[in-house]
C-alpha positions as CSV (number, residue, x, y, z in Angstrom):
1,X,20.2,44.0,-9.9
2,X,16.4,43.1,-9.9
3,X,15.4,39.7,-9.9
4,X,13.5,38.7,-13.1
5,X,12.5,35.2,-12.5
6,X,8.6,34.7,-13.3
7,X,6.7,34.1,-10.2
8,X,4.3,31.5,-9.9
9,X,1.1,32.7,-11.3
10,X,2.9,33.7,-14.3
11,X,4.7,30.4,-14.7
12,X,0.8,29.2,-14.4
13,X,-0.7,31.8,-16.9
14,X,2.4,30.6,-19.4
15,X,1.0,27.1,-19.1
16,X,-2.5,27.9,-19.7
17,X,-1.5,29.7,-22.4
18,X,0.2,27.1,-24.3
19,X,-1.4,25.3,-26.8
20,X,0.9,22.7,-28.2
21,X,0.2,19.0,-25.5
22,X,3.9,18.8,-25.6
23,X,4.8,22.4,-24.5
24,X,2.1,22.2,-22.2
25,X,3.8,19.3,-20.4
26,X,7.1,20.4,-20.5
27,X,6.2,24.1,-19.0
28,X,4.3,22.5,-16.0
29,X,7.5,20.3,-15.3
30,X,9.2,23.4,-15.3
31,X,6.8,25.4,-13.2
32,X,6.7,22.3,-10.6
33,X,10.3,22.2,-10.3
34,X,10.9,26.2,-9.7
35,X,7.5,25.9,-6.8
36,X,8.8,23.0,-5.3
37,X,12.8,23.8,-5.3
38,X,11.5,26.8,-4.0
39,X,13.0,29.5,-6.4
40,X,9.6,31.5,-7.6
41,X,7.3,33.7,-5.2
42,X,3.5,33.5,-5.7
43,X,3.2,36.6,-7.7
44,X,0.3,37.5,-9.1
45,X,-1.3,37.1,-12.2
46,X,-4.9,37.0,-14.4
47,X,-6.2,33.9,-15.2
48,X,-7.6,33.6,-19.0
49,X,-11.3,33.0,-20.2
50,X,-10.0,29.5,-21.1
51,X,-6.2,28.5,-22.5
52,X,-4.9,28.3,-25.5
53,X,-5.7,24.8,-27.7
54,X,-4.2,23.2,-30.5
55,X,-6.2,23.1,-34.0
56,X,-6.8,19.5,-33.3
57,X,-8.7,17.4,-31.7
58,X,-11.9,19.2,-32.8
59,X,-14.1,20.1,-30.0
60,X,-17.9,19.2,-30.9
61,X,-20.7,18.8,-27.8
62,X,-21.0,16.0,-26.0
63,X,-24.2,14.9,-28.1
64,X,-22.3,15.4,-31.2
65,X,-19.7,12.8,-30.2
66,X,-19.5,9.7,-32.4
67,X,-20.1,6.4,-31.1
68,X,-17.0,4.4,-30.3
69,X,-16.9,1.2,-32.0
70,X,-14.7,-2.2,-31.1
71,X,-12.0,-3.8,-31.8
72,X,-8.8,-1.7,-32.4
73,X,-10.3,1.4,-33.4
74,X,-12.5,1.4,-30.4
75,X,-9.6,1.1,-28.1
76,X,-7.5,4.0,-29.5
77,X,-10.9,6.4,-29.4
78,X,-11.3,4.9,-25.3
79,X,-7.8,6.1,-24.8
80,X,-8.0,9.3,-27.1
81,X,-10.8,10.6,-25.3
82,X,-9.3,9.6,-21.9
83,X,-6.2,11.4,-22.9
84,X,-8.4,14.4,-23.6
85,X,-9.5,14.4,-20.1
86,X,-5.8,14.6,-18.7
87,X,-4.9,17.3,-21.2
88,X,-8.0,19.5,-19.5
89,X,-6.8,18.5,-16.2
90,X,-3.6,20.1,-16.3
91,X,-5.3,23.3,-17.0
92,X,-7.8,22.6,-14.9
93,X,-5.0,22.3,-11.2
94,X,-3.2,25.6,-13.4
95,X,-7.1,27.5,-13.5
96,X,-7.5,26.5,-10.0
97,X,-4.0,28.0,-8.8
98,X,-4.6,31.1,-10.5
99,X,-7.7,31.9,-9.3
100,X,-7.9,31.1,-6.3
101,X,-4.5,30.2,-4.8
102,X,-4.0,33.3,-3.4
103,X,-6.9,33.6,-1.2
104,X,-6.0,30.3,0.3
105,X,-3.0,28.7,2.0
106,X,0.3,27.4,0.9
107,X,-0.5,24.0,1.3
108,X,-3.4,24.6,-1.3
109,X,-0.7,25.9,-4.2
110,X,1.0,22.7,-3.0
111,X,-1.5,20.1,-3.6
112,X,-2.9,21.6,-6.8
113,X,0.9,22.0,-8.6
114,X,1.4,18.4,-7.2
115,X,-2.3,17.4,-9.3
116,X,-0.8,19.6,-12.0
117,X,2.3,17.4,-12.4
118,X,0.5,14.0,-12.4
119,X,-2.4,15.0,-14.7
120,X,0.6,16.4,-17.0
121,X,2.3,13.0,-16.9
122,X,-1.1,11.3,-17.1
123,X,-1.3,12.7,-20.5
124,X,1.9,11.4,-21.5
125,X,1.5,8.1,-20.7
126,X,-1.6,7.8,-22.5
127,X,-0.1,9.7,-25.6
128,X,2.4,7.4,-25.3
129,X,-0.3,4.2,-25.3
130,X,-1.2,5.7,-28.4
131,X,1.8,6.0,-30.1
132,X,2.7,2.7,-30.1
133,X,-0.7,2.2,-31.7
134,X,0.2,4.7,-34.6
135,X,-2.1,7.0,-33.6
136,X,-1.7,10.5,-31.6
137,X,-4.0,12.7,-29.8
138,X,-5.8,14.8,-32.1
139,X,-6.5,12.6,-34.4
140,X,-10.4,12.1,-33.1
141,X,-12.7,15.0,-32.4
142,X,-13.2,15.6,-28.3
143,X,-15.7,17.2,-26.0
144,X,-15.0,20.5,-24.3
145,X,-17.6,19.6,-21.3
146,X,-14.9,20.0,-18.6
147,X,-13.7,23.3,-19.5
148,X,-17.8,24.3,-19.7
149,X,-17.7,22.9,-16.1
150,X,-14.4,24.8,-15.3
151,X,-16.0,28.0,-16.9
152,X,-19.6,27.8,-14.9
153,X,-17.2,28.4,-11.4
154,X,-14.7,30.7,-12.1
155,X,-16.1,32.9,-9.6
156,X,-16.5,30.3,-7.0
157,X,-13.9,28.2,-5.4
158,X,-16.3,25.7,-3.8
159,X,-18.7,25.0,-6.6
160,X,-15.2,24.5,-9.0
161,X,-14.2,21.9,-6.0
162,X,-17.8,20.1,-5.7
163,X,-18.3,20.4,-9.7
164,X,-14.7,19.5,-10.9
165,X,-12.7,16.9,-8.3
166,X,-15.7,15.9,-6.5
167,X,-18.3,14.9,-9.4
168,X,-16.7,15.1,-13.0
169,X,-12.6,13.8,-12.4
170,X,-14.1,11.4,-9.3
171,X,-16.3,9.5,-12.2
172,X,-12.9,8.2,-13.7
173,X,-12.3,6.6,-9.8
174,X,-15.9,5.0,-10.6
175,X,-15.0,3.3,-13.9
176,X,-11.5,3.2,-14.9
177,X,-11.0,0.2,-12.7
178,X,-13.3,-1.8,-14.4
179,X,-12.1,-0.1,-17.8
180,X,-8.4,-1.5,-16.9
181,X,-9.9,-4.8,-16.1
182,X,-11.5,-5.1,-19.5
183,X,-7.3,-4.3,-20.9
184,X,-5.9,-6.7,-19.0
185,X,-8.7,-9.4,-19.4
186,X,-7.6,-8.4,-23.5
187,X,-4.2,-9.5,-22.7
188,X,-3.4,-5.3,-22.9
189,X,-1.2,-5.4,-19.5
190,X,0.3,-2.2,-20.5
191,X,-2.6,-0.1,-20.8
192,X,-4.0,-1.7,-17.7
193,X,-1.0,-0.7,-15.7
194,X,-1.2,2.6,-17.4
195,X,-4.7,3.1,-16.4
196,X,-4.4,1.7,-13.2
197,X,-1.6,4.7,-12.1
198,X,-3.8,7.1,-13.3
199,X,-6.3,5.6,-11.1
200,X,-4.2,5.7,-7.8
201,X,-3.2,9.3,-8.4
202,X,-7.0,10.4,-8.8
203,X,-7.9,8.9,-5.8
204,X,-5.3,11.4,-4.4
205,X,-6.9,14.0,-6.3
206,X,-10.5,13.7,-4.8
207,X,-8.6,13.7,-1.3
208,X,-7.4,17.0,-2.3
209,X,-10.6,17.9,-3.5
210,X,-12.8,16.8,-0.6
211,X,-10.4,18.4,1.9
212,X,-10.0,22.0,0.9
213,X,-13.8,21.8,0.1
214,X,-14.1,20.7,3.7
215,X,-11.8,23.6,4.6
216,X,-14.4,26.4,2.7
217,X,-17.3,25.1,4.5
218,X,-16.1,25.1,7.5
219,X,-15.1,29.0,7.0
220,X,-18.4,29.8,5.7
221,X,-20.5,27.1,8.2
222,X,-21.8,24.9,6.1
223,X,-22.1,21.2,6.5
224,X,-20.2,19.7,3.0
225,X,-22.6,17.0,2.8
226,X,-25.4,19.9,2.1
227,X,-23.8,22.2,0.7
228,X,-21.9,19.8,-2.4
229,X,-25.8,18.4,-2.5
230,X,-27.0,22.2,-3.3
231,X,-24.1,23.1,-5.9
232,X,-24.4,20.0,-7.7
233,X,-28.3,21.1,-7.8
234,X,-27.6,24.5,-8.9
235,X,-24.3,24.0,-11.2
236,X,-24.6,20.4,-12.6
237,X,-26.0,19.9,-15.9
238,X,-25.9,16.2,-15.8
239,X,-27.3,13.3,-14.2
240,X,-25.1,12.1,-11.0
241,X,-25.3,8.3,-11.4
242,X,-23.8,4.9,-10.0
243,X,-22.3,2.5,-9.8
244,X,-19.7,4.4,-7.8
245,X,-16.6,2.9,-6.0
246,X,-17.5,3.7,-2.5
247,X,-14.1,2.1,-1.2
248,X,-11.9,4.0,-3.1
249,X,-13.8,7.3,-2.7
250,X,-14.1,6.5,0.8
251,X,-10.2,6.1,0.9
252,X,-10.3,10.0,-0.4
253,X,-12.3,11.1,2.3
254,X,-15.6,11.0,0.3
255,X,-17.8,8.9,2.5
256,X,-21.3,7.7,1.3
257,X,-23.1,11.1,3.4
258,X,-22.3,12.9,0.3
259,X,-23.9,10.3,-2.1
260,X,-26.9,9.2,0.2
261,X,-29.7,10.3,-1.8
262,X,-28.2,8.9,-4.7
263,X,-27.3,5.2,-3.5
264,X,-30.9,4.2,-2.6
């Protein structure tokens, strides 16, 4: 009798191609548990243009964005748009798997499923932050600048490392502990903690990042300080900018070399 478990990269593909938050969570729990119990092959599999997406948040530009305000309402857009970040990034370690996990080693399918899990329960924690403020995610309009960022490298396995993990998702090491400071400072020790997880986990991220980078310039020999120095000048729409939490990037393996002409 033929085995018809899904393999991997479909498990992936299904996840990608879910647009309901919830579902999206549940069927990366489901896919994490199959890789890691280790009852699905690889497979193969086509990644899509971009995944499916509920009808809500709206996506508008990142100059169309409205201005957060303070107070209550400010807090729940901080968190919103925070939460909108996670729900990429679980499409984002899916993307990554699809594309390119079969060109690389095992251990690469293993770290990205691993970031696929925490970015999936990042998301529901901070759903859950906004729940107990009666509010949900979708409820504000979003950005869709990662998934432009996502789309720009789908071709290109180091340029999605240097423009993804390594500049756009290591920005949140760079201010969300200072953004949990100003939660806790508020009395808001529950969102701190929340945010201060989330923090921990994306410090394992960039480690991730910054090694299997590492590991496709040193098969094409290139030095990673120049080479993430001429993607981010090629790729990168944006302005790379401090402050930047050297310790904790350090910690990932992202030593100041790769910032040094931005840190004078």
């Amino acid at each position: 009798m033929t085995d018809q478990r899904p393999s991997l990269m479909e498990l992936a593909v299904a996840v990608l191609a879910t647009a309901d938050p919830q579902g999206k969570v549940e069927r990366t729990a489901t896919a994490v548990a199959l890789w890691t119990q280790g009852l699905v092959d690889i497979g193969h599999a086509q990644a899509p243009s971009r995944p499916a997406r509920p009808e809500r948040p709206i996506l508008l530009s990142p100059g169309a964005m409205p201005k957060r305000s303070t107070g209550p309402k400010g807090r729940i857009a901080l968190i919103h748009a925070l939460a909108h970040i996670e729900f990429n990034a679980i499409d984002l370690a899916w993307d990554i798997v699809v594309r390119f996990g079969s060109q690389m080693p095992r251990a690469f399918l293993d770290d990205w499923i691993a970031i696929a899990a925490e970015e999936a329960r990042h998301f529901a924690m901070l759903a859950d932050r906004l729940s107990i403020w009666g509010a949900a995610y979708g409820d504000l309009p979003a950005h869709d600048s990662l998934w432009e960022a996502a789309q720009l490298t789908q071709d290109d396995l180091s340029a999605r490392l240097v423009l993804v993990p390594l500049t756009l998702e290591a920005r949140g090491i760079d201010i969300t502990p200072q953004t949990a400071t100003r939660f806790r400072n508020a009395g808001d020790t529950d969102t701190a903690a929340v945010l201060e997880a989330i923090c921990a986990d994306e410090i394992k991220h960039l480690a991730a990042g910054i090694r299997w980078f590492e590991y496709t310039c040193a098969h094409t020999a290139r030095d990673p300080q120049a080479a993430y120095r001429e993607i981010l000048a090629t790729t990168f729409t944006g302005t790379l900018k401090g402050p930047f939490n050297l310790p904790a990037r350090a910690e990932a393996g992202m030593g100041e070399s790769y910032l040094a002409p931005w840190l004078t």
